[in-house]
Biotite code that builds the C-alpha atoms (Angstrom):
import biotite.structure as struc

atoms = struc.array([
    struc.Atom([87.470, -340.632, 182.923], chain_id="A", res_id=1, res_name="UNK", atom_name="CA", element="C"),
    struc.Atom([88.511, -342.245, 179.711], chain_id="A", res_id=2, res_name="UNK", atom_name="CA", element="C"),
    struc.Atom([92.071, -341.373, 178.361], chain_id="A", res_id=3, res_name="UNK", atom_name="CA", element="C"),
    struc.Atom([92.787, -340.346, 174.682], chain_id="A", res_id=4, res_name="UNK", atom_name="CA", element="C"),
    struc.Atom([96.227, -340.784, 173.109], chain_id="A", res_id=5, res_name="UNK", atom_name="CA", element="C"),
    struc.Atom([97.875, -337.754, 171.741], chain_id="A", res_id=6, res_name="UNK", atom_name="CA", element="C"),
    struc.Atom([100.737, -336.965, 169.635], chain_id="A", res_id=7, res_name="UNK", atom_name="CA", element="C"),
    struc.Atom([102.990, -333.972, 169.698], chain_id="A", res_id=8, res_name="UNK", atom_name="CA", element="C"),
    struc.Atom([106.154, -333.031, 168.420], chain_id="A", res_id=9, res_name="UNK", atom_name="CA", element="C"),
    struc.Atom([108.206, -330.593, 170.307], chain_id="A", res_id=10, res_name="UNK", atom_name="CA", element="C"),
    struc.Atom([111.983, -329.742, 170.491], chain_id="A", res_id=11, res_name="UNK", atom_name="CA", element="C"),
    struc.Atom([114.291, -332.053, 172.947], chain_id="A", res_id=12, res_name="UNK", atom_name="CA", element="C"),
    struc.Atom([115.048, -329.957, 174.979], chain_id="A", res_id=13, res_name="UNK", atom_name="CA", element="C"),
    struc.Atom([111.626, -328.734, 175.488], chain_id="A", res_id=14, res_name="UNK", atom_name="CA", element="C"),
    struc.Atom([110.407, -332.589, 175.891], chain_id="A", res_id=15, res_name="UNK", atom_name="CA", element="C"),
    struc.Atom([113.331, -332.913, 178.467], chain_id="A", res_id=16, res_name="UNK", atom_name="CA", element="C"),
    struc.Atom([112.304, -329.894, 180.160], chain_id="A", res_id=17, res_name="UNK", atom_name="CA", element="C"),
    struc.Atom([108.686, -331.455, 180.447], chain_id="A", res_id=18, res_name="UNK", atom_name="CA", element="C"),
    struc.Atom([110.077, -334.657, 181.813], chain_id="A", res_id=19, res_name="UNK", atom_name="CA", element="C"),
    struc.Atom([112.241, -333.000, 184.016], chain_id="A", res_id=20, res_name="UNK", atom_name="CA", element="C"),
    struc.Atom([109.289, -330.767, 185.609], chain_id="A", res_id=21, res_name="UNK", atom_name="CA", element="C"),
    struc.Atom([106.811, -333.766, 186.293], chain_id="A", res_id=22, res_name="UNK", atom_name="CA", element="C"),
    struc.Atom([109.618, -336.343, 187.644], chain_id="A", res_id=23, res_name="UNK", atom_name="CA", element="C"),
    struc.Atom([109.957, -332.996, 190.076], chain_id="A", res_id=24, res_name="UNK", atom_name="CA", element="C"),
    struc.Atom([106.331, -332.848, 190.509], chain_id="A", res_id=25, res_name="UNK", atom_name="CA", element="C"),
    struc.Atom([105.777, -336.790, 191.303], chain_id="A", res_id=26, res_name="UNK", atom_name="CA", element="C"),
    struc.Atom([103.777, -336.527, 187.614], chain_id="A", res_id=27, res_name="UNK", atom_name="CA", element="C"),
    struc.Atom([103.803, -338.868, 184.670], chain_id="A", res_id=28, res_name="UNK", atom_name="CA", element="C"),
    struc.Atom([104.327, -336.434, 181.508], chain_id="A", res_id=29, res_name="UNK", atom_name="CA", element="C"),
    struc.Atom([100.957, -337.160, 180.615], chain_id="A", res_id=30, res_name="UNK", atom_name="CA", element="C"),
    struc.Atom([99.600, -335.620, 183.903], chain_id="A", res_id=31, res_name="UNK", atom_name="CA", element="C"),
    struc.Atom([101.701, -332.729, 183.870], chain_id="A", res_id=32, res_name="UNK", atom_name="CA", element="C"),
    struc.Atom([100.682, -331.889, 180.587], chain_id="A", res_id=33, res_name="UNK", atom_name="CA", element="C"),
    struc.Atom([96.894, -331.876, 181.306], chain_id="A", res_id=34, res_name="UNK", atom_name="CA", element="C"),
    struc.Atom([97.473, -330.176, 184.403], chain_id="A", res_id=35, res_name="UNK", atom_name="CA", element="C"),
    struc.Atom([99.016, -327.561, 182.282], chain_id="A", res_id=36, res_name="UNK", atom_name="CA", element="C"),
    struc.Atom([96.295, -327.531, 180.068], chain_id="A", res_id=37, res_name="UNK", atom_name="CA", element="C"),
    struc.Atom([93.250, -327.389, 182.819], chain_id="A", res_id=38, res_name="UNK", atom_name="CA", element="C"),
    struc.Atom([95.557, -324.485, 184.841], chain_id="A", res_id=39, res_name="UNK", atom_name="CA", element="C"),
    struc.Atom([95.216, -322.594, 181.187], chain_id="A", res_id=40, res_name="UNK", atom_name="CA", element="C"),
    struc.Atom([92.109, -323.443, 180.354], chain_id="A", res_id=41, res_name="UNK", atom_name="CA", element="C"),
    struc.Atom([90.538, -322.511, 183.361], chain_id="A", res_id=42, res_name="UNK", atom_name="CA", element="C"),
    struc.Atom([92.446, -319.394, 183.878], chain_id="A", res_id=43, res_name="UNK", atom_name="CA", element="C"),
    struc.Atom([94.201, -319.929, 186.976], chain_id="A", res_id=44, res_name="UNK", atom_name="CA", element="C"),
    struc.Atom([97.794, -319.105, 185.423], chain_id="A", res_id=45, res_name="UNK", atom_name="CA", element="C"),
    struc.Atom([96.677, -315.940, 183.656], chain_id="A", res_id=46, res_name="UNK", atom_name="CA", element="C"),
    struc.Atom([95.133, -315.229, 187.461], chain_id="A", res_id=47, res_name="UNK", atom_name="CA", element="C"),
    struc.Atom([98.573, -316.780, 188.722], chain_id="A", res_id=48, res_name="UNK", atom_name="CA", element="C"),
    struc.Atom([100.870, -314.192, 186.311], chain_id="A", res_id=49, res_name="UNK", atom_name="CA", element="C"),
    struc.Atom([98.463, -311.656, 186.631], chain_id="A", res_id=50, res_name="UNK", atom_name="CA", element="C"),
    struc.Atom([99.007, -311.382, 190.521], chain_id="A", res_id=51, res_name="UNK", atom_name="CA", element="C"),
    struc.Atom([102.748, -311.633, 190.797], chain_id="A", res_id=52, res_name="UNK", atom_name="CA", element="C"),
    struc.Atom([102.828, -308.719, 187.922], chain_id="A", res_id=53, res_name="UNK", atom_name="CA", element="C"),
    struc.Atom([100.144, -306.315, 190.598], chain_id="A", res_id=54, res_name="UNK", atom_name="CA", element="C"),
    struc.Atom([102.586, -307.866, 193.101], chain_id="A", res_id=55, res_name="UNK", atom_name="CA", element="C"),
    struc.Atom([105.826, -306.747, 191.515], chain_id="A", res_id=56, res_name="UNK", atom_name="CA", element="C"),
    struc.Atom([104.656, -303.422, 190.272], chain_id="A", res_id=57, res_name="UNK", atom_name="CA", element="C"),
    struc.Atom([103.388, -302.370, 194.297], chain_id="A", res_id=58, res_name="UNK", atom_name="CA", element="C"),
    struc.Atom([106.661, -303.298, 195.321], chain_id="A", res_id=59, res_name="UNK", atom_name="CA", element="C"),
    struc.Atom([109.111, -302.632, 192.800], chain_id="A", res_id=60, res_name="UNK", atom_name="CA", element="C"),
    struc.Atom([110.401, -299.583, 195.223], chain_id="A", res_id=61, res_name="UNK", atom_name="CA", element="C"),
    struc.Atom([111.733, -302.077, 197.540], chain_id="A", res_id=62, res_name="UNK", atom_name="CA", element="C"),
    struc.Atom([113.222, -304.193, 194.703], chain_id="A", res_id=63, res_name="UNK", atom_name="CA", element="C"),
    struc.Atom([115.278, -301.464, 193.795], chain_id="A", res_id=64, res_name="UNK", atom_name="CA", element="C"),
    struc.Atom([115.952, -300.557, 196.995], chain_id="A", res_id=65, res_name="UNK", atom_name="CA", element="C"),
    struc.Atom([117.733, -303.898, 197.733], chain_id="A", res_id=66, res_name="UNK", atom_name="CA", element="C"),
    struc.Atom([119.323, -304.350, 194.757], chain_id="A", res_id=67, res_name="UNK", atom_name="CA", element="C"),
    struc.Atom([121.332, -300.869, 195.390], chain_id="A", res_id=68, res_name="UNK", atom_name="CA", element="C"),
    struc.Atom([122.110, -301.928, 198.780], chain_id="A", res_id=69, res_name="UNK", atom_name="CA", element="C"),
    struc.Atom([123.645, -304.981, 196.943], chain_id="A", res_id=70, res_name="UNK", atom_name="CA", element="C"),
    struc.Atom([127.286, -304.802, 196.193], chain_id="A", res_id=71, res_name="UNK", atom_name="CA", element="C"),
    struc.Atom([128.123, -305.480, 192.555], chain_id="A", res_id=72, res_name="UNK", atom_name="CA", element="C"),
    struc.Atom([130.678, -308.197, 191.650], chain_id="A", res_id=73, res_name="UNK", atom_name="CA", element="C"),
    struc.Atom([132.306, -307.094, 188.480], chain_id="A", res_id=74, res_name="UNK", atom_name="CA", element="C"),
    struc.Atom([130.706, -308.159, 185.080], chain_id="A", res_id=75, res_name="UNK", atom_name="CA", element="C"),
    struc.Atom([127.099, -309.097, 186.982], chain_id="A", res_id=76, res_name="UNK", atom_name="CA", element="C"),
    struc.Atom([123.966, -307.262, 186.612], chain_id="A", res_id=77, res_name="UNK", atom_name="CA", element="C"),
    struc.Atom([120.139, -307.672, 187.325], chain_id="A", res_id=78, res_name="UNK", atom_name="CA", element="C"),
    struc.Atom([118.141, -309.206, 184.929], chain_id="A", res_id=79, res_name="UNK", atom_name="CA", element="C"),
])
């Protein structure tokens, strides 16, 4: 497949982010970014969000249930 050259400005710390993610990942930037972009495109992370959101509402019971079983350190809380 032929490659095309883009340009895109984004903040630093959003471009260190990105180069952070793909060293993780074994990616270039480039690769990570158009794996991004095909993952979007073809849906799988609105599939992806939309499953841990069905997941998290079933078991938000025994979420809560933990976390009151949990001792508190002073000045912490849940997000």
């Amino acid at each position: 497949m032929a490659k095309t050259q883009l340009g895109a400005r984004v903040d630093e710390d959003v471009a260190e982010l990105a180069r952070r993610r793909a060293a993780d990942l074994g990616l270039s930037v480039g690769d990570y970014l158009a794996r991004l972009v095909q993952d979007d495109a073809s849906g799988l992370r609105a599939r992806a969000v939309d499953a841990a959101a069905r997941f998290l509402a079933e078991h938000q019971a025994v979420f809560d249930e933990a976390e009151r079983d949990q001792p508190v350190s002073r000045g912490s809380r849940a997000a």
